[in-house]
C-alpha positions as CSV (number, residue, x, y, z in Angstrom):
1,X,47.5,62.0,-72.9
2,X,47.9,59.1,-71.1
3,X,45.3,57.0,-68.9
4,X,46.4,54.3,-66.6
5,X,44.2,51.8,-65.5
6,X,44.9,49.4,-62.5
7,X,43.5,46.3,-63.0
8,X,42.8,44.3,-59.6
9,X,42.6,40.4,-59.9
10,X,41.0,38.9,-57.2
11,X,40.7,34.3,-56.9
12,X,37.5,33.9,-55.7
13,X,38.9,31.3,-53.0
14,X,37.6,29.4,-50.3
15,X,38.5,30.5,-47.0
16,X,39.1,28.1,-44.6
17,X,37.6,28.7,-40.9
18,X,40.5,28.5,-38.2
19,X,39.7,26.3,-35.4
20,X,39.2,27.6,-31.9
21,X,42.1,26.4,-29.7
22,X,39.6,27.1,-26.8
23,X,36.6,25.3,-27.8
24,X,39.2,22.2,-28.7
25,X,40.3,22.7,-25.2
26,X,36.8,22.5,-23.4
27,X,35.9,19.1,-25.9
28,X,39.3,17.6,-24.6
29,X,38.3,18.7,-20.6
30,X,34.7,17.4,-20.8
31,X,35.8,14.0,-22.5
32,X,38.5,13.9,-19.8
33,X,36.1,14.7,-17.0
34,X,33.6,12.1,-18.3
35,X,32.5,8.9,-16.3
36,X,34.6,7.0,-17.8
37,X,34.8,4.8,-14.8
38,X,31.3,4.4,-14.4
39,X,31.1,2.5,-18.0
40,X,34.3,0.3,-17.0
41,X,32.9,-0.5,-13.8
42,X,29.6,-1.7,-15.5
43,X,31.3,-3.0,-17.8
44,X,33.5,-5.5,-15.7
45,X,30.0,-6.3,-13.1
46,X,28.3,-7.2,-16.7
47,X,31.3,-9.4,-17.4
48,X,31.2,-11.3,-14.2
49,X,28.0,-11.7,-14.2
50,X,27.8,-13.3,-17.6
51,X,30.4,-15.5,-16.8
52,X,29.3,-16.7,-13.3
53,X,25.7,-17.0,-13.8
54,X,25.7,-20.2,-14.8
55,X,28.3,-21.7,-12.6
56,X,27.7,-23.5,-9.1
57,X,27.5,-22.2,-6.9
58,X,27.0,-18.7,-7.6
59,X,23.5,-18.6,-8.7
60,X,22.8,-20.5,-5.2
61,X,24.9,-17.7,-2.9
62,X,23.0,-15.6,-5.2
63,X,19.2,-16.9,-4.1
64,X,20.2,-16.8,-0.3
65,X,22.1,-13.4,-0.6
66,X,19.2,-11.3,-2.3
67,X,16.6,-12.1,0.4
68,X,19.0,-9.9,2.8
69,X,18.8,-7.2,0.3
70,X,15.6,-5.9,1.7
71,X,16.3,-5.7,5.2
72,X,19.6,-4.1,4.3
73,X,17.6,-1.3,3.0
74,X,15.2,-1.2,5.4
75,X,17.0,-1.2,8.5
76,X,19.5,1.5,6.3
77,X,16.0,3.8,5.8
78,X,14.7,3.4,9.4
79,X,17.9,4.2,10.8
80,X,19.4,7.0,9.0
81,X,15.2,8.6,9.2
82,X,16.1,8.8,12.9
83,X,19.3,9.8,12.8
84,X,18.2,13.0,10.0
85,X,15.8,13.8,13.4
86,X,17.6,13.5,15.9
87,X,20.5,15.4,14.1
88,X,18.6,18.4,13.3
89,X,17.5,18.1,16.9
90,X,20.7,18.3,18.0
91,X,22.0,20.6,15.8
92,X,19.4,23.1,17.1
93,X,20.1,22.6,20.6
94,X,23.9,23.3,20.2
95,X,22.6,26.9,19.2
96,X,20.5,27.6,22.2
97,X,21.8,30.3,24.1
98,X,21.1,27.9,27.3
99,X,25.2,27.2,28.8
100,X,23.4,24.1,29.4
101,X,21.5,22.6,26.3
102,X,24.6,23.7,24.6
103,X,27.4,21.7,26.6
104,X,25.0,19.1,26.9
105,X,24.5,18.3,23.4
106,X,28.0,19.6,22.5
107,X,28.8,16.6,24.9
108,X,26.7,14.1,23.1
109,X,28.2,15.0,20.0
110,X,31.7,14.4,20.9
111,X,31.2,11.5,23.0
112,X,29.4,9.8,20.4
113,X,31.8,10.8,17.6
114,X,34.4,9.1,19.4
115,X,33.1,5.3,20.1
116,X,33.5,3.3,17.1
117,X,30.4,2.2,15.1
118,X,31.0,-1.8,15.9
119,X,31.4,-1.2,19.5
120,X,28.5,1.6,20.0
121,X,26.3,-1.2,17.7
122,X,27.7,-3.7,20.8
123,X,26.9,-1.5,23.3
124,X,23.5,-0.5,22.7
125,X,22.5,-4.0,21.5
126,X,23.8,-5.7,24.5
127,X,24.8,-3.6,27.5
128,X,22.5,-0.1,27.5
129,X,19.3,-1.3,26.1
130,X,19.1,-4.9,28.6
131,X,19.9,-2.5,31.6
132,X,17.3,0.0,30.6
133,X,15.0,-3.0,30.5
134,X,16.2,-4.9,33.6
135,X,14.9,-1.0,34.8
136,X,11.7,-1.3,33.4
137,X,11.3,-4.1,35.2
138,X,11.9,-2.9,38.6
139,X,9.9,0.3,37.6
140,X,6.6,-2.0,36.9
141,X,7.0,-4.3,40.0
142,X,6.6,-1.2,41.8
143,X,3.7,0.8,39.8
144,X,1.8,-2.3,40.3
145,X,1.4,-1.7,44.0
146,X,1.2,2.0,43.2
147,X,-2.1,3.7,44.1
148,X,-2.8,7.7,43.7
149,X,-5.9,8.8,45.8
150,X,-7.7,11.7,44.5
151,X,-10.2,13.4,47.1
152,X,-12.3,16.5,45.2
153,X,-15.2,16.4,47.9
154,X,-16.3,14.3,51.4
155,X,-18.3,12.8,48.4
156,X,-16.2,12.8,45.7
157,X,-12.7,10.7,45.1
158,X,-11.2,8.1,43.3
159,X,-8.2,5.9,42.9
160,X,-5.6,6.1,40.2
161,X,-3.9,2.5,40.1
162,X,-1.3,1.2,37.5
163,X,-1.8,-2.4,38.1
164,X,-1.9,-3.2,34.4
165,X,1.0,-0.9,33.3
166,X,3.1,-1.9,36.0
167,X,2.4,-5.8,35.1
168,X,3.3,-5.3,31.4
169,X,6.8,-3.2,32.1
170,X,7.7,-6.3,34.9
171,X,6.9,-8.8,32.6
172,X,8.8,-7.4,29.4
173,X,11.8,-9.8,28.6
174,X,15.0,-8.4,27.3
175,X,14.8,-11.2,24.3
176,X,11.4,-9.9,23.3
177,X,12.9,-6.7,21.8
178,X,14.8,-8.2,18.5
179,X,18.7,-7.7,17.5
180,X,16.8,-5.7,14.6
181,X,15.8,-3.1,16.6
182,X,18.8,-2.5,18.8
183,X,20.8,-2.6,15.6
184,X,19.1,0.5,14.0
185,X,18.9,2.0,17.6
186,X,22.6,2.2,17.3
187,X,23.1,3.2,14.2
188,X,20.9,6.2,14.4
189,X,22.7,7.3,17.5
190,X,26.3,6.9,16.2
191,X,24.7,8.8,12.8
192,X,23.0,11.5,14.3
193,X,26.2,13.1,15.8
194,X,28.1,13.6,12.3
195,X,24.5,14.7,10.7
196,X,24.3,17.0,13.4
197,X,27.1,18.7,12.3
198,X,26.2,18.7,8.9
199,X,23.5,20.4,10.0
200,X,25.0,22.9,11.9
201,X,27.3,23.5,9.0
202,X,24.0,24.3,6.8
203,X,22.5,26.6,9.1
204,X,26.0,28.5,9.6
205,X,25.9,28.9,5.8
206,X,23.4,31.2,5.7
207,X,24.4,34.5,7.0
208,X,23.8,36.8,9.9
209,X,22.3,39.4,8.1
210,X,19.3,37.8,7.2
211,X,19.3,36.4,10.6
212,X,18.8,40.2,11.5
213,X,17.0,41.4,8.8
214,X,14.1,38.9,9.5
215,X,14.2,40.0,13.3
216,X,13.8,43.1,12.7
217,X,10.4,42.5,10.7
218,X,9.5,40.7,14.1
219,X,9.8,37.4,13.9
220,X,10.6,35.1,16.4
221,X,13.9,33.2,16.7
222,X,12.0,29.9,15.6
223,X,10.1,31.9,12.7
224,X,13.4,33.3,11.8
225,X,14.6,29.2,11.7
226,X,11.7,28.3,10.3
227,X,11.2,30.2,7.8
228,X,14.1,31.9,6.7
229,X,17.2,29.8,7.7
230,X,16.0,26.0,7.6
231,X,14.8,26.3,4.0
232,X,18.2,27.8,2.7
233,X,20.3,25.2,5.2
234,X,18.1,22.4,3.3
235,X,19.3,22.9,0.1
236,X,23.5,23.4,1.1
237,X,23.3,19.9,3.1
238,X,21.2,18.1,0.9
239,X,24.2,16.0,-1.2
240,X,26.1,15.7,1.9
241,X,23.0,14.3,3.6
242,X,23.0,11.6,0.7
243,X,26.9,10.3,0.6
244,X,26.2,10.1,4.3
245,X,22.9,7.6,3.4
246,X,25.6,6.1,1.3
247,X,28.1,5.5,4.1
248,X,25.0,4.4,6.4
249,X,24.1,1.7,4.0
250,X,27.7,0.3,3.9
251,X,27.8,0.5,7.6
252,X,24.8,-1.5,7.9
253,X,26.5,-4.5,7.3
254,X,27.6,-4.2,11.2
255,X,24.3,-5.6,12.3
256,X,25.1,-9.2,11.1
257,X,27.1,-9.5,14.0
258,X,24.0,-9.2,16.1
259,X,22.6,-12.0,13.7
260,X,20.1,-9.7,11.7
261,X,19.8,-11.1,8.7
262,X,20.7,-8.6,5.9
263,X,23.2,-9.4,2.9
264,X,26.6,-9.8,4.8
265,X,25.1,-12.3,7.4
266,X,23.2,-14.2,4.5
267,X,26.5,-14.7,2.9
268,X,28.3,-15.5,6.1
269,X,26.2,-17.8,6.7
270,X,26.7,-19.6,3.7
271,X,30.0,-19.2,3.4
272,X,30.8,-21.0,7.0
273,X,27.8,-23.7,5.7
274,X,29.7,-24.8,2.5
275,X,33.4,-23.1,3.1
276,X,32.4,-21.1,0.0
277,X,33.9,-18.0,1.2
278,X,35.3,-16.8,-2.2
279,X,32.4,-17.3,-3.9
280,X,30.0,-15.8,-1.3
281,X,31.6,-12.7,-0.7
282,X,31.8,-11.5,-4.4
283,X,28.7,-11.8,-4.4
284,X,28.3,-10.1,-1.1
285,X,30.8,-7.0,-2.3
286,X,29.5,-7.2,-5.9
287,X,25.6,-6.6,-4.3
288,X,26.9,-3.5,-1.9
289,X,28.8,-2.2,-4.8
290,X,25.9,-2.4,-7.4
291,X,23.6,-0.5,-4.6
292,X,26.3,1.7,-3.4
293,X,26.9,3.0,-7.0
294,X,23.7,3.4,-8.2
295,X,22.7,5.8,-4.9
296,X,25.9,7.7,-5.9
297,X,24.2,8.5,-9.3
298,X,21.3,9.6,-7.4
299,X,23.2,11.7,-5.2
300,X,25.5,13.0,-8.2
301,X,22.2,14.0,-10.4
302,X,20.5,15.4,-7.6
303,X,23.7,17.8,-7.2
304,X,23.7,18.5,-10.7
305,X,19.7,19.9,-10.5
306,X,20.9,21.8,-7.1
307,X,23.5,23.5,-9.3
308,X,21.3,23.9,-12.0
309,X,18.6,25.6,-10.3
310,X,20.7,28.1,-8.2
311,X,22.3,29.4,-11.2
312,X,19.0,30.3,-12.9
313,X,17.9,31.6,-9.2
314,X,21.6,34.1,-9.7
């Protein structure tokens, strides 16, 4: 009889792990998607710096620039404050059922939207504002000679006079309210009209069903807002809100023409002093790019948290 045995050999080998073509793919996108320009750009403002800091006149442009840096950012904060109010206000009103609150404020919007920035920051500053107080004026010449008799009994009356009022309002001088103020006057009026549709844009995001739904629980239209719509709009306009701080920030560089002196008119002004004018404005665009860049970060992380946090809400 005859027995046949199979003998198996087996190489005890190493196996080597094929690479995933798709997580290759996702390294390659994410390097490629990377701020890459972020690190160049600080890179090449490093570089400048370095090799300007310690050449005249740069470090002298650069003294009389950063003093403007504050009210840059402070006329850009008061202003665009406003303008988020006065947007949401608007915004609001356009939804009013009222024919007119809605053409009236549609009206605003559009006329608004179409003057140029420069020449609603020249209007404002030195047409509309120096009328309205050349109005005042009139208005308290004649409350000073304004008396209101009140007669409750035979007994009993008194008189309602508005001598000091009326002597204040005649007496206020167009040069007493500063270029400052009729510079973020403007620019929270030309803002408000495109924030006002931003807002309108966040408040049509949310839908009509928990318009409805919240309505039929028996709220009011402005607990329904309040409540239900305003907090949900909030969160969709929020990075578009910030680009557009961006954009105001930039734009405030419009109210050196008026003579306020923020970072463009500090380097005008030297520029013109000393015919400088290379010199002064790199620093001038190096300063607005520095701010404008790092408030884009803001914006961008902000975004990324906004993301973040609605996925873990899904």
């Amino acid at each position: 009889m005859e027995v046949l045995v199979r003998m198996t050999v087996v190489f005890d080998t190493p196996v080597t792990p094929r690479v995933n073509p798709q997580k290759k793919n996702i390294l390659i996108r994410r390097l490629a998607r990377a701020p890459w320009w972020l690190l160049a750009m600080t890179l090449l403002v490093i570089v400048f710096v370095l090799s300007v800091r310690g050449n005249h006149p740069y470090p002298v442009i650069w003294n009389a620039v950063r003093q403007g840096i504050w009210t840059t950012i402070w006329v850009s904060v008061v202003a665009y404050s406003l303008a988020l109010v006065l947007g949401l206000m608007i915004a609001l009103l356009r939804r009013s059922s009222n024919p007119l609150i809605y053409q009236t404020a549609t009206f605003y919007v559009e006329a608004v939207r179409g003057i140029p920035t420069l020449v609603l920051v020249y209007w404002m500053a030195l047409a509309f504002i120096p009328e309205m107080i050349r109005l005042g004026n009139e208005l308290g010449s004649t409350l000073q000679h304004l008396t209101i008799s009140f007669i409750i009994t035979d007994e009993l009356s008194f008189d309602l006079t508005f001598r000091s009022l009326g002597r204040r309002m005649a007496e206020f001088e167009t040069r007493q309210f500063g270029n400052t103020y009729r510079a973020i006057i403007a620019l929270a009026i030309s803002y408000s009209a495109f924030l006002s549709e931003i807002f309108r844009a966040g408040i049509d995001s949310v839908g009509i069903g928990q318009h409805e739904a919240a309505r039929s629980l028996g709220m009011t239209r402005w607990q329904v807002m309040r409540l239900i719509v305003l907090p949900q709009a909030i969160r969709v306009v929020l990075p578009p809100l910030g680009n557009d701080f961006i954009a105001m920030l930039k734009e405030s560089s419009l109210v050196s023409v008026l003579g306020v002196q923020d970072i463009t008119r500090r380097g005008q002004t030297y520029a013109s002093s000393t015919f400088t004018f290379f010199q002064a404005y790199n620093i001038v665009a190096l300063t607005y790019l520095v701010l404008t860049i790092s408030l884009s970060m803001l914006v961008k992380l902000m975004e990324m948290y906004l993301d973040r946090h609605q996925r873990h809400a899904d």
